[in-house]
N, C-alpha and C positions, 0 to 999 in steps of 0.2 A: 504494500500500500504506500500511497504518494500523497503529501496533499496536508494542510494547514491542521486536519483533523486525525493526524495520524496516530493510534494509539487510545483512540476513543473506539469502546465499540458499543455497538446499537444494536438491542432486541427490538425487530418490528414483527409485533403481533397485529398490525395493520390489516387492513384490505382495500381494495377497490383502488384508490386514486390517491389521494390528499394524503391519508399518512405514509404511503408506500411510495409516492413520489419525493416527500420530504425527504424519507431515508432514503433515496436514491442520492438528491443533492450532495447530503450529506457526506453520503458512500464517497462520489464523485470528489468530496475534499480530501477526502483519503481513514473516513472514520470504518471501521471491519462492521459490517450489518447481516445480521443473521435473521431470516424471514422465517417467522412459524407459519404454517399454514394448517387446515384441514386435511384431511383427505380427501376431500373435492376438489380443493386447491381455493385461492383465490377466485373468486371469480370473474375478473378480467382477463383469466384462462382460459375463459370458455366464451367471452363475449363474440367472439370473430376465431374462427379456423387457424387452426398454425400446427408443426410437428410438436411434439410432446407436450400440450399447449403453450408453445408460445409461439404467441402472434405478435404483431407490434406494438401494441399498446403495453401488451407485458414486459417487452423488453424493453422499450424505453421507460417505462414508469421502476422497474427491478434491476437493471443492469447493475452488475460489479457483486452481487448479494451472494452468499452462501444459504442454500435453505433446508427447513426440516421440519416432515410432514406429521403431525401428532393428533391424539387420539383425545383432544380437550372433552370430551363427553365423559370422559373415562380419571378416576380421580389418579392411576397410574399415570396421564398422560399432563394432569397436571402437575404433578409430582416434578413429570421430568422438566417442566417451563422453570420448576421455584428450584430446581438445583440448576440453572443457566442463571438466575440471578442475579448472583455473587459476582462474576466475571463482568458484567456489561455495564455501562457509565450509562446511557440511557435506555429506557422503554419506549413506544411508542405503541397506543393502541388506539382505535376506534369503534369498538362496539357501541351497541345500543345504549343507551343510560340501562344500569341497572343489569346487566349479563356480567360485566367483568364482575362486580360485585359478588354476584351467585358461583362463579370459577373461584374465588379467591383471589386472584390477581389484580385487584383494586392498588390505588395508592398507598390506602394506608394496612394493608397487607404485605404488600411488597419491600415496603421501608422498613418492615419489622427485619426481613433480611438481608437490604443493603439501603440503611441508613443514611447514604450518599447518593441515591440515583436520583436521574433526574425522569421524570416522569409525566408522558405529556398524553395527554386525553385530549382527543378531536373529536366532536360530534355535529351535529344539524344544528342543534338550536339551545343547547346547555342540558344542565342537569334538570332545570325546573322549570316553571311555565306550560300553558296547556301544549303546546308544540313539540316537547320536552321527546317524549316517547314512540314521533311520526318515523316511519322509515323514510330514510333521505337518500336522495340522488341529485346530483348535479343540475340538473332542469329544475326541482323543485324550489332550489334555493332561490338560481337565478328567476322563477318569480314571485314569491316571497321578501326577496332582498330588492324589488324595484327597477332589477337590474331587464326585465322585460319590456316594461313600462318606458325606459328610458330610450332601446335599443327603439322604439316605436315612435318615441317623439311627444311632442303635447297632442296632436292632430292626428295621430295616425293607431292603429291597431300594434297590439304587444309583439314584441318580436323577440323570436329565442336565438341567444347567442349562438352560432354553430363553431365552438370550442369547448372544453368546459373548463371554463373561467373560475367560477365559486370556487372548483376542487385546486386548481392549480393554485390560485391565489391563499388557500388555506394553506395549500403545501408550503409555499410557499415564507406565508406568516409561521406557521410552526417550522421549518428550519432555522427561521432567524431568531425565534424565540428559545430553541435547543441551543443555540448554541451563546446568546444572552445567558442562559442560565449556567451553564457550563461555564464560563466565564465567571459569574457571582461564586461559583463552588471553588474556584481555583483561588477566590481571595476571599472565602469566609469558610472553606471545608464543607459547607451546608448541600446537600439534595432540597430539592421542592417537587411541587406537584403542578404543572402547566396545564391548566384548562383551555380549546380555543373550540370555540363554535362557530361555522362555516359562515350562518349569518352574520357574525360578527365581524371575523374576517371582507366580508363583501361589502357591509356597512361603510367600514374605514377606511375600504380603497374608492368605494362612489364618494365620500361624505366631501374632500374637498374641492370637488367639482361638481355631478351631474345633481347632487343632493343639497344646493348650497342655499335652494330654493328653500328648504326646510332653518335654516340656520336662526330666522330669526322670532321669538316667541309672540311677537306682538301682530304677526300676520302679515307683515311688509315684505315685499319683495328685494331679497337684498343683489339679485342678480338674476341669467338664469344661464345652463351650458349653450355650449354652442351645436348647433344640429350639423355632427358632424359629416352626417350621407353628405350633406352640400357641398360638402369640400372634396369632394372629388368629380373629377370632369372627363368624359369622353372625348377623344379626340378621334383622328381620322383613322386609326389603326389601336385604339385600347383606349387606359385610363390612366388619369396623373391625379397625383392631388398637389395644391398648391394653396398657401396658407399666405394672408399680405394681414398682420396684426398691428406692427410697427410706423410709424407715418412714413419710414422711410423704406419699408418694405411694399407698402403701398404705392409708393410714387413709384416707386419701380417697378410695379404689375401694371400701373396706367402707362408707362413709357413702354414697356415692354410689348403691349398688345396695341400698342398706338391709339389711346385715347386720355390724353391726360387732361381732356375736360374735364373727364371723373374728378378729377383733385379738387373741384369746384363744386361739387355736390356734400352741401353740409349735412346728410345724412349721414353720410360718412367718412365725414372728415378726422373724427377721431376713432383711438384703439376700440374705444367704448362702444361707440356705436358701429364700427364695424365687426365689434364681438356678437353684436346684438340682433345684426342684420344680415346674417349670412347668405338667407334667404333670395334676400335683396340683389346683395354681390355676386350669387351666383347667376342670378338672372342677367347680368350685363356679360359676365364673363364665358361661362359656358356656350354659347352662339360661337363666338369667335375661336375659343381652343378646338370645336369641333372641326373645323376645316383644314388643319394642317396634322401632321405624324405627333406622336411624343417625342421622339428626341428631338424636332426643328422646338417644339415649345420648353421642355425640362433645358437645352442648351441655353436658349433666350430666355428666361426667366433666372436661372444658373446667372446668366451675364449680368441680369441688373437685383442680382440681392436678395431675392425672392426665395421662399424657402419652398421646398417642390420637390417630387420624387415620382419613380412608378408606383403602379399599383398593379403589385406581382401575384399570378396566382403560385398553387404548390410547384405545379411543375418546373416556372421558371425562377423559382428562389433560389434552387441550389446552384445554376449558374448564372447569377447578380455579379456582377463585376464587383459590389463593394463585400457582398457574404465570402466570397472567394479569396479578396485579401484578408479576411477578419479570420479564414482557417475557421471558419464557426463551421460546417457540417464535415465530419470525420466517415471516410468508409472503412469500413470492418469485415472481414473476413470469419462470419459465422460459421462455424461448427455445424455441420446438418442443413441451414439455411444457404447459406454464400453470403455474399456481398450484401451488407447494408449501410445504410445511412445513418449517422446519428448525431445529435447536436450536440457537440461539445459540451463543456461546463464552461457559464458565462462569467465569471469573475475570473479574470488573471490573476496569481500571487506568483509575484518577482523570486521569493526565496522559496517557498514551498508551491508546486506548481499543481493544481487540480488536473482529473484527468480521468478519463473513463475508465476504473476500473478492472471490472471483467464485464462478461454478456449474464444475462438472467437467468437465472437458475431453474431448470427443471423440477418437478415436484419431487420433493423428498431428497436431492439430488447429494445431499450434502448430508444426510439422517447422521450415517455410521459414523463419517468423520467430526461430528459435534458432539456423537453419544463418548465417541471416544475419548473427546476431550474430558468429557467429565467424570471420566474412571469408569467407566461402565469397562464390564469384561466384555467377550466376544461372544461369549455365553449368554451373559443378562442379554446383548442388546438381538442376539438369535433369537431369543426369545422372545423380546419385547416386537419385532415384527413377525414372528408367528404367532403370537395374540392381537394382533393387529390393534398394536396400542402405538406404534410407529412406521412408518408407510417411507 
């Protein structure tokens, strides 16, 4: 292992998305991550077709991980989670409220055995409240969290994000909160318990922009976003988007497309009201981008200041002139699959360098060599998979 996190290692009793992609990041810094799973497996095994389940969503959400398939129904199976305990600096789970509690592997179960870990609990919507106990998926949140509502506009019908944003963005807040807490342990010795709810997580990342509407108590409008569909423009062979916020990003979208009348229309003469009126702005602009290629327009608008790009679908991302210097997608030489694609790890460290690990582990793929670790004979652990208490 390579990477900022090195030396740390991570029990993910996770599934699905949000906790299992946290502990991929993580992996990715260089922390050792050990995946329990069912004997079903995760279910993003079975979401889409692949060899020994995996497909893509699995490896990119698991890569770099060691896994081991156990029999959690079974109190021998939870036995073997509480003697992996002792070894691991963090937990990660996301069950229902109220299951880990009934396994035993609660927080304040688990601290009874190593009083240092850090222990992070991801759910839908917390522990209390009537929402508390819904079974949650990524769609659900994004409408619940408003995050549908906004994709739609004030004017328009709800629209679902086609990513899933909620889950990434939780992952995303729980790895930086693991490793915040790891950090308070290395200068007070203390474990804690990290709660984060996906609603929560969505909340924080709309609240200083699309939700600013809500900011103030007395019912006044203190602003509102900007409706971003507008900001992208067809032109005579695709799409750009091109942003004029600045007055001086503006006078150079009016010289740029040869109309710097505009500069004299006090609608939008300021940031403010061009925040306000995108609407508006696209109704002058769009006519005119429509008649020439993207590149004659991204070059001349490039010229005068304007801030503008394409607008790539999947296929042409990976060969983008600027993704290609950035060395952001890595091909891989899978094992049983061949050649894939996969996005690097997006923070550089100068002295400790992050880095994709290994590929995603098969179910169980790793059982013997973790039983092993933890003194089992070859005997116990013979045994423990012809009782099918380990897979």
């Amino acid at each position: 292992m390579s990477g900022p996190l090195t030396g740390i290692r991570i029990l993910d009793l996770s599934a699905v998305l949000s906790g299992p992609l946290a502990a991929t990041w993580l992996c990715d810094q260089g922390a050792e991550v050990v995946k329990v799973e069912s004997f079903e497996g995760d279910i993003i095994r079975r979401t889409t077709k692949g060899p020994n389940g995996l497909n893509a969503n699995f490896i990119s959400s698991n890569r770099g991980k060691k896994a081991i398939a156990v029999d959690l129904k079974r109190e021998e199976g939870i036995e073997i989670v509480k003697k992996m305990v002792p070894y691991f600096d963090v937990i990660l789970q996301n069950f229902r409220p109220g299951a880990v509690e009934r396994l035993g592997l609660d927080y304040y179960s688990i601290r009874t055995i190593n009083p240092t870990v850090i222990y992070c609990s991801i759910s839908g919507f917390g522990s209390s409240g009537p929402y508390a106990g819904k079974r949650i998926y990524d769609p659900i949140i994004q409408g619940i969290s408003g995050l549908n509502a906004i994709q739609g506009g004030p004017d328009g019908s709800p629209k679902m994000i086609r990513t899933l944003m909620p889950d990434v963005v939780t992952a995303l807040t729980a790895a930086q909160a693991v490793t915040a807490a790891l950090w308070s342990r290395e200068r007070t010795g203390e474990g804690q318990h990290i709660t984060l709810a996906m609603i929560d997580a969505m909340i924080a990342l709309t609240w200083p922009d699309a939700m600013i509407g809500n900011m103030l108590l007395d019912g006044s409008e203190p602003g509102a976003p900007n409706r971003k569909d507008e900001l992208i423009f067809q032109t005579s062979d695709g799409y750009i988007t091109a942003v004029a916020i600045s007055n001086s990003e503006w006078h150079g979208l009016c010289q740029a497309l040869g109309h710097e009348e505009w500069l004299q229309n006090e609608r939008l003469g300021t940031p403010a009201r061009r925040t306000g009126r995108t609407a508006e702005t696209a109704e002058l602009v769009a006519p005119i981008l429509a008649e020439k290629p993207s590149k004659h327009w991204l070059d001349l608008l490039d010229a005068h200041g304007v801030p503008c790009g394409p607008v790539l679908n999947c296929a042409e991302l990976p060969e983008n002139e600027q993704i290609i210097a950035n060395e952001l997608i890595e091909v891989l030489d899978h094992p049983g699959i061949g050649k894939i694609r996969q996005a690097r790890p997006a923070a550089r460290f100068s002295a400790t360098p992050a880095r994709i690990q290994g590929f995603a582990p098969t179910l169980g793929e790793h059982s013997r060599e973790i039983l092993r670790d933890l003194d089992y004979s070859e005997q116990d652990i013979d045994e423990l998979f012809d009782n099918d208490i380990v897979h």
